[in-house]
C-alpha positions as CSV (number, residue, x, y, z in Angstrom):
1,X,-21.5,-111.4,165.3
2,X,-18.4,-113.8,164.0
3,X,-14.9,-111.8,165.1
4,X,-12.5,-110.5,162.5
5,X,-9.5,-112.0,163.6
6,X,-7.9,-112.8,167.2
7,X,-5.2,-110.3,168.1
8,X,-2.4,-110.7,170.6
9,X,-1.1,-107.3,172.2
10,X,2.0,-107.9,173.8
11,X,2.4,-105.2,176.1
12,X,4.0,-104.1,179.8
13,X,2.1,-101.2,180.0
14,X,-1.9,-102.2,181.4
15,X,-3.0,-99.1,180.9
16,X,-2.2,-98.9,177.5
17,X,-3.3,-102.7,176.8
18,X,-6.8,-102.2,178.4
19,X,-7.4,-98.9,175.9
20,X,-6.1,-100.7,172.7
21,X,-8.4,-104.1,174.1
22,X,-11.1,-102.1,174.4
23,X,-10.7,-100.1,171.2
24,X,-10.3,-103.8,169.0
25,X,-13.2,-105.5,170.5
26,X,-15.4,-102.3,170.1
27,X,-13.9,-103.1,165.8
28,X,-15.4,-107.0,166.7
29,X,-11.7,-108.4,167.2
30,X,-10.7,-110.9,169.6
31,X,-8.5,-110.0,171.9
32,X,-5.6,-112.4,174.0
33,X,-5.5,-111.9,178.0
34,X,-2.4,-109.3,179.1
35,X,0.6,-110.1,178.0
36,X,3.3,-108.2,179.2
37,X,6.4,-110.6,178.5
38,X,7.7,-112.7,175.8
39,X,7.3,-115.5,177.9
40,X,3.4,-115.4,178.3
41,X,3.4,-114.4,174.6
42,X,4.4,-117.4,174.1
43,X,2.1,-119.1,176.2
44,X,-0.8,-117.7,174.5
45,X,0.7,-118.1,171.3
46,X,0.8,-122.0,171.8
47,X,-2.5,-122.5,173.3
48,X,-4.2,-120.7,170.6
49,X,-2.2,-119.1,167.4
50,X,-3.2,-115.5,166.7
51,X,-4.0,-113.8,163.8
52,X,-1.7,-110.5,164.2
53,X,0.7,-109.6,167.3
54,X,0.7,-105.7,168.2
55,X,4.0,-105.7,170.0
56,X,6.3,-103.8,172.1
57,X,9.3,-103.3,172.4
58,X,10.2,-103.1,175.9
59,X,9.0,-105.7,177.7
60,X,9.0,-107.6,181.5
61,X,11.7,-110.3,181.5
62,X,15.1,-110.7,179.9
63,X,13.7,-110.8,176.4
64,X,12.6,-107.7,174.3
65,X,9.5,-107.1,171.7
66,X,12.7,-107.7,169.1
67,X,13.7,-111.0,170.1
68,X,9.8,-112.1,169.6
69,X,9.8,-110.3,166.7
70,X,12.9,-112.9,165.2
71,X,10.7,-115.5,166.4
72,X,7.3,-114.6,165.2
73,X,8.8,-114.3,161.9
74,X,11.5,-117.4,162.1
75,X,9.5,-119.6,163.9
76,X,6.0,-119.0,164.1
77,X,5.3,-117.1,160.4
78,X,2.6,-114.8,162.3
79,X,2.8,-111.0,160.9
80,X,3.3,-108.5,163.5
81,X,3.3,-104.9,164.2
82,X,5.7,-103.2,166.7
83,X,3.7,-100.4,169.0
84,X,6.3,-98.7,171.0
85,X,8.1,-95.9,172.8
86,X,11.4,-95.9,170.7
87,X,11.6,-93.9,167.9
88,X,15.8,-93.9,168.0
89,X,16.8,-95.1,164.3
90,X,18.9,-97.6,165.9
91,X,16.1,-99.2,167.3
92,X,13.9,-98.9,164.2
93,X,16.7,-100.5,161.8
94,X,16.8,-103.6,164.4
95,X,13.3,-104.0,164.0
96,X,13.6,-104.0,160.2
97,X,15.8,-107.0,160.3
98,X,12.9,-108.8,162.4
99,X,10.1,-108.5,159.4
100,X,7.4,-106.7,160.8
101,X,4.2,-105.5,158.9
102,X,4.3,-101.8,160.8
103,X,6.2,-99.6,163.3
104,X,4.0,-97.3,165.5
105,X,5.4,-95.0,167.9
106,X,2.5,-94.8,170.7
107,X,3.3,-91.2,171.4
108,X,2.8,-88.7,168.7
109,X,2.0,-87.4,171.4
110,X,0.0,-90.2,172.1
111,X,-1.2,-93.6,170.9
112,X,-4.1,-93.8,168.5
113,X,-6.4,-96.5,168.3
114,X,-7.7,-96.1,164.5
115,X,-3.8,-96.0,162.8
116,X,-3.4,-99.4,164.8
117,X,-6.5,-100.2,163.6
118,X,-6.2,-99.8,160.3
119,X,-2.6,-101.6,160.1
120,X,-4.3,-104.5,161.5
121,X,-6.6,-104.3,158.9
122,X,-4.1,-104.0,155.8
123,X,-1.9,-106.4,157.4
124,X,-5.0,-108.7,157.7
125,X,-5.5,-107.9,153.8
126,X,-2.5,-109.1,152.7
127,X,-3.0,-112.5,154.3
128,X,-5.7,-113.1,152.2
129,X,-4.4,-111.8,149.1
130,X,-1.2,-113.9,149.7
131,X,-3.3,-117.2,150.4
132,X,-5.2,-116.6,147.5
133,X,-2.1,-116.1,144.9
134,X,-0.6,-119.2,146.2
135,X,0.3,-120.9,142.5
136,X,-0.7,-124.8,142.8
137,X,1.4,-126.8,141.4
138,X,-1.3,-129.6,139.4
139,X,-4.6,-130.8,139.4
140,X,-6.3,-134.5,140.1
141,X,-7.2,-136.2,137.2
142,X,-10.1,-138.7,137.3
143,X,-9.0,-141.9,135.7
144,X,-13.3,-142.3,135.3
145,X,-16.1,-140.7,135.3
146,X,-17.5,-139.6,139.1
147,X,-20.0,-141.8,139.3
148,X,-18.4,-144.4,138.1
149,X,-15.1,-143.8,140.1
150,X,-17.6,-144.5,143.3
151,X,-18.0,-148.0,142.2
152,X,-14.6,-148.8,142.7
153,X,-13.6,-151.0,145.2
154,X,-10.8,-150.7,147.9
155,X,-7.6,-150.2,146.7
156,X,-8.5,-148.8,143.4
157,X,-6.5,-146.1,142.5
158,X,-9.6,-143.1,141.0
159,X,-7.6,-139.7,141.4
160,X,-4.3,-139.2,140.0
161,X,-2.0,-135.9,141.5
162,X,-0.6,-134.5,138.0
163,X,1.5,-131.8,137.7
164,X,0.6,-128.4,135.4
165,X,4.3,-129.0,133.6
166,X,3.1,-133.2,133.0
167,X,-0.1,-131.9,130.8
168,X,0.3,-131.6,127.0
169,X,-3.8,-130.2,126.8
170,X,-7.0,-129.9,127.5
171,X,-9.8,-130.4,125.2
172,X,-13.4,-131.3,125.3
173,X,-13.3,-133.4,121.9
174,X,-14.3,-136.4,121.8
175,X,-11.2,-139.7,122.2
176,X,-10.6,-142.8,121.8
177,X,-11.8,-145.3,124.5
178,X,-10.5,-148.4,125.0
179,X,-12.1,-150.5,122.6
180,X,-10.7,-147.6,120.5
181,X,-14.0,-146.1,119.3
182,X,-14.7,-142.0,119.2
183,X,-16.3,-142.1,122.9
184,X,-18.1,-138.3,123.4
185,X,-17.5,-136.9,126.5
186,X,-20.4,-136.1,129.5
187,X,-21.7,-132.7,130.1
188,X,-19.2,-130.9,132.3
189,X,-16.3,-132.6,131.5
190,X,-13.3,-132.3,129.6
191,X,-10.2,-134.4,129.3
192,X,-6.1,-133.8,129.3
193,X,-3.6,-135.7,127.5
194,X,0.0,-136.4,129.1
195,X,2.7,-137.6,127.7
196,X,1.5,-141.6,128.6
197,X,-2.0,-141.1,129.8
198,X,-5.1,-139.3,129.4
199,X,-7.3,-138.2,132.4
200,X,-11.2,-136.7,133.4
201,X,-11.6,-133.3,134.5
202,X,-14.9,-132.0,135.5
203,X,-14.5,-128.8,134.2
204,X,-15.4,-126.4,131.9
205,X,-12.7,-125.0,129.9
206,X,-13.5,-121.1,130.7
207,X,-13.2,-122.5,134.4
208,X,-10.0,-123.7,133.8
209,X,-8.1,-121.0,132.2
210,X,-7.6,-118.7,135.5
211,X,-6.8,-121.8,137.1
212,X,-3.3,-122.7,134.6
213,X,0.0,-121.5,134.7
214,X,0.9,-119.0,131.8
215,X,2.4,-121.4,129.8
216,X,-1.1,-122.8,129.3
217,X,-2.8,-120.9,126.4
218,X,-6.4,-121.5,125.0
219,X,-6.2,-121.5,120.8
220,X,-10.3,-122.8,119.6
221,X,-13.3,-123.5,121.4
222,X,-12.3,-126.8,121.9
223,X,-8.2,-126.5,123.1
224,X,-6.2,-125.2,126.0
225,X,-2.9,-126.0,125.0
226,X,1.2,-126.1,126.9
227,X,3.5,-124.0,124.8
228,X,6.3,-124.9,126.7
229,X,9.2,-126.4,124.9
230,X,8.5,-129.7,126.8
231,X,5.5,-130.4,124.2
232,X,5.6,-127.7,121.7
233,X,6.6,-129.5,118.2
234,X,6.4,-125.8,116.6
235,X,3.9,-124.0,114.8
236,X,2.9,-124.8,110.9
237,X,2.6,-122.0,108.6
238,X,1.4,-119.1,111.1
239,X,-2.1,-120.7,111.7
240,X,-1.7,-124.3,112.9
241,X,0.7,-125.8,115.7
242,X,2.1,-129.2,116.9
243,X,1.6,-129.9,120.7
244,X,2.2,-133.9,121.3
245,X,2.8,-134.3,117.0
246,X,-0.7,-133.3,117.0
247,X,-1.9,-130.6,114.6
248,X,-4.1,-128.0,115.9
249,X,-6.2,-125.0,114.7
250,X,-5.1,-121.8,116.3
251,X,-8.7,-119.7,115.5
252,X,-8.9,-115.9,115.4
253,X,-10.4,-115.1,118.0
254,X,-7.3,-116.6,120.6
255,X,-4.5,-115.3,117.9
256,X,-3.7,-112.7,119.8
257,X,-3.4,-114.0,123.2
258,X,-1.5,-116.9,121.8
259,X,0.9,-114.0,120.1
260,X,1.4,-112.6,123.7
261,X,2.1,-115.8,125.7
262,X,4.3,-117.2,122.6
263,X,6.5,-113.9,122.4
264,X,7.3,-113.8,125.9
265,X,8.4,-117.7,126.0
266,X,9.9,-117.6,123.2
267,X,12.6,-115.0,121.6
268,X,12.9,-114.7,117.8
């Protein structure tokens, strides 16, 4: 069975690192050899990065479970969980300043396995639902169609990095190809128009809409428009609006999402 994540327990005490081991691998986590000072922290920690750090505070060596804390969080960006003795405030609000996910005092009276457990878990939560609402900046846009883009030859520049803020719309209407003819567009594919160019994107436009910044609102069946003031010309009696001096339908069904989006870019 795969693991759930690798876990580093820094800890002096080997007694209390062999129960918590053996209470994470019995969960399916992976769990670093004893650690019982910053410095062979460290040592694991650069051999193979961990996934959380249960830490103590008081440590073998000069160094403490708060000066790894600082660099966990400064240095190394891996979330950690003090599991300690001290339960003095003054301790407490020095381990605030470090960033960790948790404080557990191990005796109340004692340690328990499960509420480590289960920080490791909501810690381990958050991760993913932090990578996951990373905003991206752009898209690529295909300057062809993919098949034909694989005909290129070396050298030929076939995917273009453009930012959300650099697209006036999306649309799946047909445009004007370079012998300026009405050219229809494949299945699965729609197009976007910037303020000098106009790139392929093989997407639907339902696809696309959880994918834009809010600024990006959809208006027909066949639009997803930028109401920023960078290409917003204005709207034209209620119904109609000018994105790149082009006039476009705003339908009923998508009134009042537009309404929404426009009213909190836009005071009146």
């Amino acid at each position: 069975m795969k693991t759930k994540a690798k876990i580093l327990v820094v800890e002096d005490n080997a007694i209390i690192y062999k129960r918590l081991k053996m209470a994470l691998i019995e969960e399916n986590y992976a769990v670093y050899d004893y650690s019982p000072s910053v410095e062979k922290a460290l040592e694991r920690i650069h051999n193979q990065r961990p996934d959380v750090v249960l830490l103590d505070i008081d440590l073998q060596g000069t160094q403490t479970g708060l000066d790894l804390g600082k660099m966990l969080h400064e240095i190394y960006h891996i979330p950690f969980i003090y599991v300690t003795d001290f339960e003095d405030n003054q301790t407490f609000y020095e381990g605030l300043h470090t960033h960790h996910e948790n404080f557990i005092i191990k005796t109340k009276p004692e340690l328990n396995p499960k509420e480590v457990i289960r920080a490791i878990q909501t810690v381990l939560q958050k991760t993913i639902e932090k990578e996951h609402s990373i905003t991206k900046e752009g898209l690529i846009g295909l300057v062809n169609y993919l098949d034909e883009v694989k005909k290129y030859g070396a050298g030929t520049i076939s995917k273009v990095p453009v930012k959300f803020e650099d697209i006036g719309y999306f649309t799946v209407k047909p445009f004007l190809n370079k012998d300026k003819k009405e050219e229809y567009l494949r299945a699965n594919y729609l197009w976007f128009k910037t303020s000098d160019n106009r790139y392929l994107l093989k997407k639907s436009l339902k696809e696309l809409q959880s994918l834009l910044p809010y600024y990006f609102v959809r208006i027909n069946e066949s639009y997803i428009v930028n109401i920023s003031p960078k290409f917003f010309n204005g709207r034209i009696n209620g119904t109609r609006l000018s994105i790149l001096d082009q006039e476009l339908i705003i339908k009923d069904t998508y009134k009042k999402e537009f309404a929404k989006r426009f009213e909190a870019l836009y005071a009146s």
